[in-house]
ZAFIRO-163934 format. One record per residue (C-alpha): residue number from 0; residue in one letter; x, y, z. Coordinates in Angstrom, 1 decimal. Example, Ala and Ser with C-alpha at 12.3 -4.5 7.8 and 13.67 -1.06 7.14 Angstrom:
BEGIN
+-----+--------+--------+--------+--------+
| num | residu |     c1 |     c2 |     c3 |
+-----+--------+--------+--------+--------+
|   0 |      A |   12.3 |   -4.5 |    7.8 |
|   1 |      S |   13.7 |   -1.1 |    7.1 |
+-----+--------+--------+--------+--------+
***
This chain:
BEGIN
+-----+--------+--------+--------+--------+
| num | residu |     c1 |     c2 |     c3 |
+-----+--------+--------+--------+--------+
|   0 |      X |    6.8 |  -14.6 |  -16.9 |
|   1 |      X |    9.6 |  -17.1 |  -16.5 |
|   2 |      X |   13.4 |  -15.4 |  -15.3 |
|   3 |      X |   14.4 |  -17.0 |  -19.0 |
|   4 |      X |   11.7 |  -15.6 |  -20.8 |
|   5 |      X |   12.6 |  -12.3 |  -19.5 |
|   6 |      X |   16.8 |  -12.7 |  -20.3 |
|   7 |      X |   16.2 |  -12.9 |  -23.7 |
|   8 |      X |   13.6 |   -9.6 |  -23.6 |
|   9 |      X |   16.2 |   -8.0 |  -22.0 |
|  10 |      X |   19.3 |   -9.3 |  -24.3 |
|  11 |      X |   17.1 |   -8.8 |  -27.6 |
|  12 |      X |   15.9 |   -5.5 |  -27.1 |
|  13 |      X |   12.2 |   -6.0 |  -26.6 |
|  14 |      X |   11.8 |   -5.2 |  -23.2 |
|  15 |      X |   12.9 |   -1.5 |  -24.4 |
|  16 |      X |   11.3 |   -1.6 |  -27.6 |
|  17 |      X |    7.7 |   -2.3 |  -25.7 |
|  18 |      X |    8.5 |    0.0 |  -23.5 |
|  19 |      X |    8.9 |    2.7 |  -25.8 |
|  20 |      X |    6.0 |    1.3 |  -28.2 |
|  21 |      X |    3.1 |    1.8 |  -25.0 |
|  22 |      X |    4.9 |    5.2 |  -24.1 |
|  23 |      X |    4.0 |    6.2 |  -27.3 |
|  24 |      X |    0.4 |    4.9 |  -27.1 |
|  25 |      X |   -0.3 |    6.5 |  -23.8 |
|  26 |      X |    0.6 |    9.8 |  -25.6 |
|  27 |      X |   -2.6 |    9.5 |  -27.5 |
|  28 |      X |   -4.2 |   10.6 |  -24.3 |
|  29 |      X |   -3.7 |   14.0 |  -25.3 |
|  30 |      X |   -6.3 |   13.8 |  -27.8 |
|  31 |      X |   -9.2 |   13.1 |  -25.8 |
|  32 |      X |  -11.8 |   14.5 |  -27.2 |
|  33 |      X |  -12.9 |   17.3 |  -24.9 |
|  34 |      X |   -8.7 |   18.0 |  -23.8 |
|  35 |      X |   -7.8 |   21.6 |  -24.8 |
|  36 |      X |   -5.9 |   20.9 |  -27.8 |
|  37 |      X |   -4.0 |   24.8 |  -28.1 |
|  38 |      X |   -0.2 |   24.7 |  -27.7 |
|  39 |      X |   -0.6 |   25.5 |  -24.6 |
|  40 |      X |   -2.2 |   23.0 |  -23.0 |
|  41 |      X |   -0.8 |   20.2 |  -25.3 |
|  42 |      X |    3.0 |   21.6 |  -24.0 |
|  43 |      X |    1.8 |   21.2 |  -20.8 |
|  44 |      X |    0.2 |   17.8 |  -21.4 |
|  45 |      X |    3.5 |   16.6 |  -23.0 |
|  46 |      X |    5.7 |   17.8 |  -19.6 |
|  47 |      X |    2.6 |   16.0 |  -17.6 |
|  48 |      X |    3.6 |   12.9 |  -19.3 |
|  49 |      X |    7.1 |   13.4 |  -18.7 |
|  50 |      X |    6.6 |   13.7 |  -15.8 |
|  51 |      X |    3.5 |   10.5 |  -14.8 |
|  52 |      X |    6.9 |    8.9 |  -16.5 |
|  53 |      X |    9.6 |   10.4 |  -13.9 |
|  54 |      X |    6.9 |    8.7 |  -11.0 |
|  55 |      X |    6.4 |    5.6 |  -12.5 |
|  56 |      X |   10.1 |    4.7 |  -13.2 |
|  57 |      X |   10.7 |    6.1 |   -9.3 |
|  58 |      X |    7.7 |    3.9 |   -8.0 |
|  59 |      X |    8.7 |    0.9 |  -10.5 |
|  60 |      X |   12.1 |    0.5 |  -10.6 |
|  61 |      X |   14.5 |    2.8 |   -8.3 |
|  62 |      X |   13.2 |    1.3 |   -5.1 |
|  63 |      X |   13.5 |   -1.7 |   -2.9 |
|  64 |      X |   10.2 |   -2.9 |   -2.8 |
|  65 |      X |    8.3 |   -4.3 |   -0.2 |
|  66 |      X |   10.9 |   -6.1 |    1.5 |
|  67 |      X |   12.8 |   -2.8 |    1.8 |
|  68 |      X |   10.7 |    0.2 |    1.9 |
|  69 |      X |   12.0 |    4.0 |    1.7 |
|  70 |      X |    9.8 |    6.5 |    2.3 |
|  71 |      X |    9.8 |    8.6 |   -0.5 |
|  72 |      X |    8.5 |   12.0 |   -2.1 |
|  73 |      X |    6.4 |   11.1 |   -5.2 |
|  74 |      X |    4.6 |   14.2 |   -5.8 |
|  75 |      X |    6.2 |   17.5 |   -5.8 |
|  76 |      X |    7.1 |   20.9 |   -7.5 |
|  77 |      X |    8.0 |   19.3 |  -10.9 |
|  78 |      X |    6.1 |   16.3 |  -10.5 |
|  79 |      X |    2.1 |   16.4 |   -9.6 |
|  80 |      X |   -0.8 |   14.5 |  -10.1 |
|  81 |      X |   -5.0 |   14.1 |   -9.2 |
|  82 |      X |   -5.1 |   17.6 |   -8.0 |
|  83 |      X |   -1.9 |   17.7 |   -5.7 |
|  84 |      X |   -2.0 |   20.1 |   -2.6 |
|  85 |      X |    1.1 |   22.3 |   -2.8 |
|  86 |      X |    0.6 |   22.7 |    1.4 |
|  87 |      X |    1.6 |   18.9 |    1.2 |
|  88 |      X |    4.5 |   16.7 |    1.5 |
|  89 |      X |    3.8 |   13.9 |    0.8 |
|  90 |      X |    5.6 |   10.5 |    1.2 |
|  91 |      X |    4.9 |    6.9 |   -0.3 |
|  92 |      X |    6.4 |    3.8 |    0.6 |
|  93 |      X |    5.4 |   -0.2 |   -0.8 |
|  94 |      X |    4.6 |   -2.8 |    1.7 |
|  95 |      X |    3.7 |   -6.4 |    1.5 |
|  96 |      X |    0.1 |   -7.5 |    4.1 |
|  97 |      X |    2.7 |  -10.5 |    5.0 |
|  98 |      X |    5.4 |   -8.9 |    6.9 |
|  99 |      X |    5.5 |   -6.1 |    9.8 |
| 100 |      X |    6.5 |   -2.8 |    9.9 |
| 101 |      X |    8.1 |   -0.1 |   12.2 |
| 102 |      X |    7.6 |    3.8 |   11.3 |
| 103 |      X |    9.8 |    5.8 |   13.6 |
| 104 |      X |   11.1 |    9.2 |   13.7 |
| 105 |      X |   10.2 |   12.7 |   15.1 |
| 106 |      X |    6.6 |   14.4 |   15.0 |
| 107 |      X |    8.1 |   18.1 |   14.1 |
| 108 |      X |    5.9 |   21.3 |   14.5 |
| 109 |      X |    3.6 |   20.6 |   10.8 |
| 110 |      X |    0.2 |   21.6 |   11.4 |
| 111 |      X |   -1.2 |   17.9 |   10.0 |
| 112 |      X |    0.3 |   14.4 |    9.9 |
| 113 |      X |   -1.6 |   11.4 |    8.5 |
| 114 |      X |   -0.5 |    7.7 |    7.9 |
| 115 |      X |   -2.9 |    5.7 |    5.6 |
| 116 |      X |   -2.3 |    1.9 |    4.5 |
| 117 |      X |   -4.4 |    1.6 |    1.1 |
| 118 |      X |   -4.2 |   -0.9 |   -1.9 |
| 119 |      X |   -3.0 |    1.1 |   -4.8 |
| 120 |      X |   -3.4 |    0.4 |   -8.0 |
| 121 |      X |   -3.0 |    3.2 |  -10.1 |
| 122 |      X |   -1.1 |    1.3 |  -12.7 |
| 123 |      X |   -4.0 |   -1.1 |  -13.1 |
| 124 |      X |   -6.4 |    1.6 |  -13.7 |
| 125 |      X |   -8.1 |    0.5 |  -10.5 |
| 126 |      X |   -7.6 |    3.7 |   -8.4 |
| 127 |      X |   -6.4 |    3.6 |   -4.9 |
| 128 |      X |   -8.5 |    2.5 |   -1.5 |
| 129 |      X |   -7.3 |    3.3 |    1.6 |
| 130 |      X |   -7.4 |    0.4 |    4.4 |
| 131 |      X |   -6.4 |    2.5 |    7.5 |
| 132 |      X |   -5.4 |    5.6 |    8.9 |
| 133 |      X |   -3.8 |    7.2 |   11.8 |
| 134 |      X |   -3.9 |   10.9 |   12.4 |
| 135 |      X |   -1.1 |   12.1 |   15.0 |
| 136 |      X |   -3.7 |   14.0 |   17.0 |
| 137 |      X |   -4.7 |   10.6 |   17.7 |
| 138 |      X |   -1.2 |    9.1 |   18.6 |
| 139 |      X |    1.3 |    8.5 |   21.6 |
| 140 |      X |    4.0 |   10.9 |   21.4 |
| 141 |      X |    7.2 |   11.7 |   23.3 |
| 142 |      X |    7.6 |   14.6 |   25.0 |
| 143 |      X |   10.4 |   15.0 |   22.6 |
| 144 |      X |    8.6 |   14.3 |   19.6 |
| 145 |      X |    9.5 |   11.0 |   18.7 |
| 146 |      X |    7.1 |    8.8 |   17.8 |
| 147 |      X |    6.5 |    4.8 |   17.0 |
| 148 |      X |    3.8 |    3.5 |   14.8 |
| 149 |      X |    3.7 |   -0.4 |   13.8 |
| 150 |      X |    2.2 |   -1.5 |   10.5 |
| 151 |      X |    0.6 |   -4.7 |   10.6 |
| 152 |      X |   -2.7 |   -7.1 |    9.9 |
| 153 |      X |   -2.4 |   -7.9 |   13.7 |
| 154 |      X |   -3.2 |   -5.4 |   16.3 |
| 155 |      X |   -1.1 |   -4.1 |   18.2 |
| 156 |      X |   -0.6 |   -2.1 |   21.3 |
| 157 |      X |    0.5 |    2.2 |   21.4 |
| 158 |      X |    0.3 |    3.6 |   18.4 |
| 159 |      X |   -1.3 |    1.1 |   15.4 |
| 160 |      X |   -1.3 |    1.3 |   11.7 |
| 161 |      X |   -3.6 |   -1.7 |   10.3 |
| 162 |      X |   -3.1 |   -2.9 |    7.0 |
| 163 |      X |   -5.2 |   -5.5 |    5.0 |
| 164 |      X |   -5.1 |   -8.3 |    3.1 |
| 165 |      X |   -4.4 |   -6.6 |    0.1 |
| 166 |      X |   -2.5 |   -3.7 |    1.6 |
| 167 |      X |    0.6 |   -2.4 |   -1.0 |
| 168 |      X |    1.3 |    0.6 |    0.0 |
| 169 |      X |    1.8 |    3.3 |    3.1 |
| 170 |      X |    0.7 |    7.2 |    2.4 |
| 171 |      X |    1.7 |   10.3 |    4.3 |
| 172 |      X |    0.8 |   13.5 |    4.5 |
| 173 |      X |    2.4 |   16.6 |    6.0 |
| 174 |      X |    0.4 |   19.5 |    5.3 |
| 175 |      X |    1.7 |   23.1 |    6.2 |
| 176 |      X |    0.0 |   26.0 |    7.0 |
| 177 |      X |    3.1 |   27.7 |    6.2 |
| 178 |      X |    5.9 |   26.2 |    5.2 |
| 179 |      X |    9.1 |   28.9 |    6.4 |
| 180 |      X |    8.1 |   28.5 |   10.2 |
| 181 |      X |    6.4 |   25.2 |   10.5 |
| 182 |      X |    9.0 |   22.0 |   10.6 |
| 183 |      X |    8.4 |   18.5 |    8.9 |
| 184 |      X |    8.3 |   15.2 |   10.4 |
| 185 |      X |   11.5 |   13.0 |   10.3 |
| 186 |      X |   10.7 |    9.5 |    9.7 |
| 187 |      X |   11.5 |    6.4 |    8.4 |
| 188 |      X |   10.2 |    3.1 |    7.8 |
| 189 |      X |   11.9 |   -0.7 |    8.3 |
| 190 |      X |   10.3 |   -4.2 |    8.0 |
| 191 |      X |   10.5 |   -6.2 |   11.0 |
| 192 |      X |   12.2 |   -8.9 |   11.1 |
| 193 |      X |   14.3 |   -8.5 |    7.5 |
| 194 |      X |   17.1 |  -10.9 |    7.5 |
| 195 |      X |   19.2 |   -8.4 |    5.4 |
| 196 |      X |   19.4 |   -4.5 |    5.1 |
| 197 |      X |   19.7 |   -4.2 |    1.8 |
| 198 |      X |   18.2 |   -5.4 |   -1.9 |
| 199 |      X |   19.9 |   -7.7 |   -4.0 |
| 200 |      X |   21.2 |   -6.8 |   -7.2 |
| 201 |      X |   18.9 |   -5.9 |  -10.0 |
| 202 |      X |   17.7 |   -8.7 |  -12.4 |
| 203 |      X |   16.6 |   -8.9 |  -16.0 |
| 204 |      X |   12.9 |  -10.4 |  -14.4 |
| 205 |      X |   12.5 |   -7.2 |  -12.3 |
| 206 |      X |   13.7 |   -5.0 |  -15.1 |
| 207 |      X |   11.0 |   -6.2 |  -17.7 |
| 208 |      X |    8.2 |   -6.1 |  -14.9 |
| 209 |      X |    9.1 |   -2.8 |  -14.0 |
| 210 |      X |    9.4 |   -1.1 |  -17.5 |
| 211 |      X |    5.5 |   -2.7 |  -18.3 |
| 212 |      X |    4.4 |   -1.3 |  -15.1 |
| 213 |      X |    5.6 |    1.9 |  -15.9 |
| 214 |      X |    3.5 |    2.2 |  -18.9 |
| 215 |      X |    0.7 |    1.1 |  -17.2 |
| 216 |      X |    1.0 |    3.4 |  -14.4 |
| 217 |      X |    1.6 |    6.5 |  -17.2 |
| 218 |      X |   -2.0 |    5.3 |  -19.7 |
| 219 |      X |   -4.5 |    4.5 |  -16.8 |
| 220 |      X |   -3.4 |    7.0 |  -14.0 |
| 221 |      X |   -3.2 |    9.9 |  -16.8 |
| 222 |      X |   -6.2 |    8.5 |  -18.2 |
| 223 |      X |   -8.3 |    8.4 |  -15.0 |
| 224 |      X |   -7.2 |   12.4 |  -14.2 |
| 225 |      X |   -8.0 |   13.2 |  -18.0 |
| 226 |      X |  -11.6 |   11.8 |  -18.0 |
| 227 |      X |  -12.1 |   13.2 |  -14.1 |
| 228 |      X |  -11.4 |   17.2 |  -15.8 |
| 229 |      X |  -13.6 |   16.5 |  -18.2 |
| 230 |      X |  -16.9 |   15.4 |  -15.9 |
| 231 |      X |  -15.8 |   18.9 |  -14.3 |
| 232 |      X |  -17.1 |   20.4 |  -17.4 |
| 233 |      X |  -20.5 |   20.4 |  -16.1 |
| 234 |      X |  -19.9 |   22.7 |  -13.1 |
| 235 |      X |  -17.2 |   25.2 |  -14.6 |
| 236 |      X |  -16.8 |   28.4 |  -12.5 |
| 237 |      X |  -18.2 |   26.9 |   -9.7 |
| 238 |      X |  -16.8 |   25.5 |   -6.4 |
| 239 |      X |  -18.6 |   22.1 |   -6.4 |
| 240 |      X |  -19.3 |   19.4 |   -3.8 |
| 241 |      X |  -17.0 |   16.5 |   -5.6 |
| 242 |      X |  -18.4 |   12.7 |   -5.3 |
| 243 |      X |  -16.9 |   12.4 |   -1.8 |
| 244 |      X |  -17.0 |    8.4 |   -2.2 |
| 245 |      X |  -15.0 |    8.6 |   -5.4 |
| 246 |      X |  -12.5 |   11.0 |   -3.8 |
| 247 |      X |  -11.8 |    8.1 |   -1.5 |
| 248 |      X |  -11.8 |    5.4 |   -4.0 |
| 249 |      X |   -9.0 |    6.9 |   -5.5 |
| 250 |      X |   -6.5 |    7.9 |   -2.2 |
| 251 |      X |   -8.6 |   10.9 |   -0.9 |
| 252 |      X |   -7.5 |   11.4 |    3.1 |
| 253 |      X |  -10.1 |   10.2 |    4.9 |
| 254 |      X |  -10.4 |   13.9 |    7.4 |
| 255 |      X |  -10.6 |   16.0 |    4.1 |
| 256 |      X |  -13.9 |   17.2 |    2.3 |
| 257 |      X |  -13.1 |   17.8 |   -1.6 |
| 258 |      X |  -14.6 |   20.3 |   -3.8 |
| 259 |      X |  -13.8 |   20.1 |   -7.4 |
| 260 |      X |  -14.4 |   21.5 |  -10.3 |
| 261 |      X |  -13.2 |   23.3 |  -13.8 |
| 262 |      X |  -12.8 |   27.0 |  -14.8 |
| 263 |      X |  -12.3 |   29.2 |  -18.3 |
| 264 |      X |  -11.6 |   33.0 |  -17.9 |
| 265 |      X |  -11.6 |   35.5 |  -20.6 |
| 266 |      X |   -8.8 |   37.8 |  -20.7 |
| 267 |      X |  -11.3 |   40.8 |  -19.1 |
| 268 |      X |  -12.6 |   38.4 |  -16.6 |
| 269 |      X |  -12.1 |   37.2 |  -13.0 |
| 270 |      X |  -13.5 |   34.3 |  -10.7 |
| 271 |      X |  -14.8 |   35.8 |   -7.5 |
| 272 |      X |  -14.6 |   33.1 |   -4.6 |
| 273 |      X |  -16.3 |   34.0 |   -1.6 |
| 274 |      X |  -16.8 |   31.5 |    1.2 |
| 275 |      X |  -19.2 |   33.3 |    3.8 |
| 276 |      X |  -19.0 |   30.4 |    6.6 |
| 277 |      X |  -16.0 |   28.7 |    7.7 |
| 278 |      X |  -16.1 |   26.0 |    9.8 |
| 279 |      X |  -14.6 |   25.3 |   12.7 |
| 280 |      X |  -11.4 |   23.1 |   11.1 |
| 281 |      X |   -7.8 |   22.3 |   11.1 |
| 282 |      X |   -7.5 |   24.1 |    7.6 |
| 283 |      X |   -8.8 |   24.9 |    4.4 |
| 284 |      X |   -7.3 |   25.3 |    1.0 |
| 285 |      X |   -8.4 |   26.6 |   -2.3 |
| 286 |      X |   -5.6 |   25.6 |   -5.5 |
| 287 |      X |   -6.1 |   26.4 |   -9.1 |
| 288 |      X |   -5.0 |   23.4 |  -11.5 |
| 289 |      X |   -4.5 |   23.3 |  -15.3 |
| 290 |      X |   -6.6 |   20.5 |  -17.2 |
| 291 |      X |   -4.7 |   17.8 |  -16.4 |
| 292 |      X |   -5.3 |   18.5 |  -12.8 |
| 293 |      X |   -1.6 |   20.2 |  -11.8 |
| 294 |      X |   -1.7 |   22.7 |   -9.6 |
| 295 |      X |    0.1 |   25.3 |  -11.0 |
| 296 |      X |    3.8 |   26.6 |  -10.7 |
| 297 |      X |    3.7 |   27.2 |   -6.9 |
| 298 |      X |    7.4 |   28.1 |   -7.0 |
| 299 |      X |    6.9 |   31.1 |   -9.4 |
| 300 |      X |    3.1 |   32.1 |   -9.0 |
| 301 |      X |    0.8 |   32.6 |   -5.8 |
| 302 |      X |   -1.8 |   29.9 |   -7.2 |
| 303 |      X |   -3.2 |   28.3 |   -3.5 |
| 304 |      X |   -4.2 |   29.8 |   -0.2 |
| 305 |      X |   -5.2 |   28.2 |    2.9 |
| 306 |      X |   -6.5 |   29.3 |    6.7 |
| 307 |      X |   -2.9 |   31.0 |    7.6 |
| 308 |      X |   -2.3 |   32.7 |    4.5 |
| 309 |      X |   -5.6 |   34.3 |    3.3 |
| 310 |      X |   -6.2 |   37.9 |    4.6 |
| 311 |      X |  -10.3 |   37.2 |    6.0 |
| 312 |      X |  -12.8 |   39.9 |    5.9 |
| 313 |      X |  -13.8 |   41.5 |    8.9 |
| 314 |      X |  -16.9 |   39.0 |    9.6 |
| 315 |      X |  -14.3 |   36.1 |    9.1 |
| 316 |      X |  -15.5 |   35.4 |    5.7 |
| 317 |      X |  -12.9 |   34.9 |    3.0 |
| 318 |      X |  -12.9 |   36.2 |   -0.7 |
| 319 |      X |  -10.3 |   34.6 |   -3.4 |
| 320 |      X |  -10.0 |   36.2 |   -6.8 |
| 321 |      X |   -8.7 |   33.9 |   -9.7 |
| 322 |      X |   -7.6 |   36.6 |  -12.1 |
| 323 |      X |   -4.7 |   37.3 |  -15.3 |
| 324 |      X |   -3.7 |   40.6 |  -13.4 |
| 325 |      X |   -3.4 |   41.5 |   -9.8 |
| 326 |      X |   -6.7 |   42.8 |   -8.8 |
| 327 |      X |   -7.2 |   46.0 |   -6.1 |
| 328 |      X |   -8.7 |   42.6 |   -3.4 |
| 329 |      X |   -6.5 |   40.9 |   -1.4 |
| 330 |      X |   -5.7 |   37.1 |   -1.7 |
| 331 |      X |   -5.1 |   37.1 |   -5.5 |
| 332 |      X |   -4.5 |   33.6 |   -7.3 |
| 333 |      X |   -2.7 |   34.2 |  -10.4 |
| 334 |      X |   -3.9 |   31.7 |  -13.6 |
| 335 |      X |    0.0 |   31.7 |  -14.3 |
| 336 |      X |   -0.6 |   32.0 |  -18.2 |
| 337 |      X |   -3.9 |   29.9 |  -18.4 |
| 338 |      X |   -6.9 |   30.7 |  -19.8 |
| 339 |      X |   -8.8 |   27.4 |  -18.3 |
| 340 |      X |   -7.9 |   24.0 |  -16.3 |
| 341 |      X |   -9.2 |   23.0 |  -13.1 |
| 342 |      X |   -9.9 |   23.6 |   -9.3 |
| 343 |      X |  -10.2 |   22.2 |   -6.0 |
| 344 |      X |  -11.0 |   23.3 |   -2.2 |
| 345 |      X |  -10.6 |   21.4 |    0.6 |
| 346 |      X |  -12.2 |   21.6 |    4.2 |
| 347 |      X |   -9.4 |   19.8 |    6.0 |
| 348 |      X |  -10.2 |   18.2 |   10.0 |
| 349 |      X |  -13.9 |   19.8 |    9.7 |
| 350 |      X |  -16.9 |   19.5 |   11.6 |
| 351 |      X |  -19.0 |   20.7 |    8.5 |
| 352 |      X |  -18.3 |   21.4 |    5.1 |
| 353 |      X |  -20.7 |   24.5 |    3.9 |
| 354 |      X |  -21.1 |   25.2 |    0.7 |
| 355 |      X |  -18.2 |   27.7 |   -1.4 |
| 356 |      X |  -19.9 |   30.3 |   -3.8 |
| 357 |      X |  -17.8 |   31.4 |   -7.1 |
| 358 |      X |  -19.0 |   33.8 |  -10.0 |
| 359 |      X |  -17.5 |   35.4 |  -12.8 |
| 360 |      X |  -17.4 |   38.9 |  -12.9 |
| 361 |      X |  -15.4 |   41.6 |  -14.9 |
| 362 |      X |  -12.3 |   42.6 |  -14.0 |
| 363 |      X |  -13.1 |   45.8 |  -14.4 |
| 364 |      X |  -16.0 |   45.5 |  -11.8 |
| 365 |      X |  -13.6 |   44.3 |   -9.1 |
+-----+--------+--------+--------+--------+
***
């Protein structure tokens, strides 16, 4: 699209009215055909667009781009996505294959940092591949904590991010074990070499790419999640091995094993989670979700667990209960107004992943 082509978009309106127009398509996503379609859900569905909207204009067109990356939050308490991790902070920066980057910064006291390179293209409805990783238990690190990572297609000596050809974007996750005592990593990221420190003004070209990327990223990345909850269908109420290959394909961390799956409780009824071997790993975690795969309000309901904040049994085993009211069991997740949605656990950093066994039961039996 030529810089003229775009001026008059811009001065005419129609970069703003197509923008609106394909908002308003992707909001036909809501009626899928097996998508709860109660209040409800469809409330929720409307705030998940909202939000997928929120990200996209962040991602699109409030940044600087490859040529001046800023490591930045994209998932989080108000916005979430693909079964988001609420022991995560995560960080998301673009890059370009051609230049060179320098991560710096201090390591903190986190139980898990990982740095992954992938080619992301979510808008596209492609998903997102990841081209390399670094864990820090595998890095160089001052005994102060700081710590140096380069970014490139080149190797290069101490500690090494590699990108590919087709490399776009930088991931990190910090995942907590408990968030009050445990202190995140400071970083930062800068191209090397970058004749200036700062963008140039905004133009109407960027504008009208931004605003159709947007939309893109809002139909195919809500799409994707929608039709992943409903091929959960088939295993609801269970804690199921997910396609660990497709996990990847679209950002998975390369050290985690997922399970996924969907659940529906009746008013009198509870899902009793019980996983009788646990590895030897860095963590687990167990989150509920609501169809549209969002974990649920963290910051007002006890909806996740992981390795720290689970109460085991006394032969090491651990027993979650997914119920509407607090049961007489420890380690209660609360379904936070929802009768169904979805589910994932995670064996994070382990050398096996046994299976997780889940049954419905009545409440009154607990």
């Amino acid at each position: 699209m030529s810089e003229q082509t775009s001026t008059d978009r811009v001065l005419s309106g129609a970069a703003w009215a197509d923008f609106c127009d394909a908002l308003k398509e992707a909001g036909e996503l809501l009626n899928a055909p097996r998508a709860p379609q109660d209040a409800f859900n469809r409330a929720e569905g409307y705030r998940y667009l909202t939000r997928m909207l929120r990200a996209g204009l962040e991602s699109f067109l409030e940044t600087g781009g490859a040529d001046f990356p800023v490591l930045r939050c994209p998932v989080h308490e108000t916005i979430k996505m693909g079964a988001d991790n609420p022991d995560n902070y995560y960080q998301s920066a673009s890059i370009n294959p051609r230049h060179d980057y320098r991560i710096t910064g201090t390591r903190g006291s986190v139980d898990y940092l990982g740095f992954g390179t992938v080619i992301n293209r979510y808008s596209t409805g492609g998903g997102m591949k990841t081209d390399g990783y670094l864990d820090s238990r595998d890095m160089d690190i001052g005994a102060d904590g700081s710590l140096e990572i380069i970014v490139s297609q080149r190797q290069q000596p101490g500690n090494w991010l590699p990108m590919g050809p087709e490399t776009n974007a930088i991931n990190v996750r910090q995942t907590f074990q408990d968030r009050r005592t445990e202190k995140p990593a400071e970083i930062r990221i800068e191209r090397i070499g970058a004749e200036q420190d700062r963008p140039p003004p905004l133009t109407a070209e960027q504008l009208d790419k931004a605003l159709q990327g947007v939309t893109q990223f809002v139909r195919n990345t809500t799409g994707l999640f929608e039709g992943w909850a409903e091929g959960f269908l088939a295993t609801t109420n269970e804690v199921a091995p997910a396609d660990q290959a497709f996990c990847q394909a679209i950002g998975g961390d390369p050290n985690i094993y997922y399970f996924h799956s969907s659940w529906a409780l009746d008013e009198d009824e509870a899902l009793l989670i019980e996983a009788t071997d646990i590895p030897d790993c860095q963590t687990w975690n167990f989150v509920l979700q609501n169809w549209w795969m969002e974990s649920l309000d963290y910051r007002y309901h006890n909806i996740h667990f992981n390795k720290h904040t689970a109460t085991c049994e006394a032969d090491g085993s651990v027993r979650i209960v997914v119920a509407h009211q607090r049961p007489p069991q420890a380690n209660w997740v609360e379904t936070a107004g929802h009768r169904n949605g979805t589910l994932c656990w995670r064996w994070i950093g382990a050398d096996r992943h046994p299976p997780v066994n889940a049954r419905v039961v009545k409440f009154s039996d607990l």
